[in-house]
N, C-alpha and C positions, 0 to 999 in steps of 0.2 A: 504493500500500500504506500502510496505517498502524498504526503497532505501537501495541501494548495495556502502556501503562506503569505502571497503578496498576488495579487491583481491589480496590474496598472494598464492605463490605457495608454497605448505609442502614440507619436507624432502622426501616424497613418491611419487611424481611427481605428487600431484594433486593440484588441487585449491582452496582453501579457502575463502568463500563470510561470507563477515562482512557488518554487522546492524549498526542503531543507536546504539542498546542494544547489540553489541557485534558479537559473531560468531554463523554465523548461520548454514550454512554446507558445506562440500567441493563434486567438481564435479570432473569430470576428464579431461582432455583435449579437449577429441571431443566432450561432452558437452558442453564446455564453447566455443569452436568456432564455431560450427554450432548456438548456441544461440546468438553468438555474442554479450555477456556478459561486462558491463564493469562499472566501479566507476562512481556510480551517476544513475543508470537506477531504476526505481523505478515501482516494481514488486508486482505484485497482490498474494496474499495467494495460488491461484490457478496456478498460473505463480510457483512460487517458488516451489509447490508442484510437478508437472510435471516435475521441472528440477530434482527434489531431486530422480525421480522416471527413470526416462532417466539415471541420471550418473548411478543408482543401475545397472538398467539393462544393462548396457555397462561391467561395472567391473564386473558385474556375467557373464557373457559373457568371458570376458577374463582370469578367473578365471577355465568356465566351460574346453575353449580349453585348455589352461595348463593339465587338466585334458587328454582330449583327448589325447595331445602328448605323454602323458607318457604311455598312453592306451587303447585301443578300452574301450566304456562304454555301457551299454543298458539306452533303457532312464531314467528309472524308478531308476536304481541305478545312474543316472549322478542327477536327479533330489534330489534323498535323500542325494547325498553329498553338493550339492547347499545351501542347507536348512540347513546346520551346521552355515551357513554364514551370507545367506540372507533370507526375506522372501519365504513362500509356493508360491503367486503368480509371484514375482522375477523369480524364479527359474525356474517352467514350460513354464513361456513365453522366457525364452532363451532357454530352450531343444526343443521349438518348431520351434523358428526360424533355431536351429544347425539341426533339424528334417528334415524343409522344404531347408535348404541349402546342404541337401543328406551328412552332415555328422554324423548324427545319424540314424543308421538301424538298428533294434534290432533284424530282420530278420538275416541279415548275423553275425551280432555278436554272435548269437545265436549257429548259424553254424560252426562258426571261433572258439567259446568258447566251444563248443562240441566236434571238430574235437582235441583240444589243450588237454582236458579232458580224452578223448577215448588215444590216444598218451600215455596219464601216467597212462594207465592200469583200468582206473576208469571204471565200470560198467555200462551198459544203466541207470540202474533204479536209480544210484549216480548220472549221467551226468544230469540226468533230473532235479533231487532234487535240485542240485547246479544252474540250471538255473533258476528254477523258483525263489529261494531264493535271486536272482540277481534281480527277478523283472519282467523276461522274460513270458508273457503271456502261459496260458498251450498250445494253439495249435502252436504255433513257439518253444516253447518247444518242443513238439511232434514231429515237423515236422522235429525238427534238429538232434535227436535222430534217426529217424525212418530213417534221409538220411547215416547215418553213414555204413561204410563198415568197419567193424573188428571184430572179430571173439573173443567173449567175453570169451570164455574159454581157448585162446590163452591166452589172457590178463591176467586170474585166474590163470593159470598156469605160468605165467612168475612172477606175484606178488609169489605165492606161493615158488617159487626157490628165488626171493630174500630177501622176510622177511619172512616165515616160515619154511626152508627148516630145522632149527635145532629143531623147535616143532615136524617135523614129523621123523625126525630121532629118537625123543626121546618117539614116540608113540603117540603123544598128536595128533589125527587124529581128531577128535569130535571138539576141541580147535577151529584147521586151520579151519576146515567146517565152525563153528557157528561163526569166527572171517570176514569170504570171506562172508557168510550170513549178517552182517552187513553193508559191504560194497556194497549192494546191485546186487549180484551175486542170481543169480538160484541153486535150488538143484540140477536140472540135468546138468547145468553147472561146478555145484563143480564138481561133482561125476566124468565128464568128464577131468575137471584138474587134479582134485586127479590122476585116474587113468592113465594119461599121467604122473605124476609124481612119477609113480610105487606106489604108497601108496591107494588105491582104498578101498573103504570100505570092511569090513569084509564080 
């Protein structure tokens, strides 16, 4: 057992639980009042351990929404920023509770992240890359891709008028191709920007 001799509140607005032997770890608020915490309670190793694992998971929690507010997330990448922080198991068991409380859907983000993608001219076959790379499973990958309405050679063609319209004035034709081909564009799709953009292959 080890009794809780000093509670002081940090600079950070948490609380700090002191031992006989000094300082042992700080919780956060709503830990220490649902626990009902106080100078003189004298706590078992397993007692202690559980608080130490409650405050974690609270402050990864308010950590993870910060996150949110600033940004829709998928789970898998909310989970790999958690884990700069805090533990691997910390971290999944709050992306499940934000999961089950319908504010993580990696379905609609998926969509939301696709539709935002397709918008800045990016290619089917980039939108994808970038979602999975987010973390996003291949078939809600697939699914958000395949729901998309815009017309990819549009998009070729509009990328092409604003970043290589002075390669193709200057002949570099194969350049623009093999640079739209990295970007994950279609050859019959170039071919179809190209030639909307008067520059058509020989």
């Amino acid at each position: 057992m080890t009794q809780i001799t000093a509670i002081k509140e940090t600079k950070r607005g948490r609380f700090a639980l002191f031992g006989p032997e000094g300082f042992l770890f700080s919780v956060d608020d709503e830990t220490l009042a649902l626990n009902d915490l106080r100078t003189g309670d004298n706590l078992s190793d397993e007692r202690l351990l559980s608080l130490r694992e409650q405050s974690d998971l609270n402050a990864a929690r308010e950590t993870a929404l910060r996150y949110l507010a600033h940004r829709a997330h998928g789970e898998a990448e909310l989970v790999e920023k958690l884990c700069r922080r805090y533990d691997d198991e910390t971290a999944r068991a709050v992306a499940a509770r934000l999961r089950d409380a319908g504010l993580l859907d990696d379905a609609a983000f998926a969509q939301s992240k696709a539709e935002s993608l397709a918008s800045r001219g990016k290619s089917r076959q980039d939108i994808r890359m970038r979602l999975l790379a987010l973390g996003i499973g291949r078939p809600q990958a697939d699914m958000a891709v395949a729901a998309l309405d815009f017309d990819e050679a549009e998009a070729a063609l509009a990328l092409i008028r604003k970043q290589y319209a002075h390669k193709l004035q200057a002949g570099e034709r194969q350049k623009v191709m093999a640079a739209l081909s990295r970007r994950g564009f279609a050859h019959g799709t170039i071919v179809k920007a190209m030639d909307a953009a008067g520059e058509g292959e020989p």
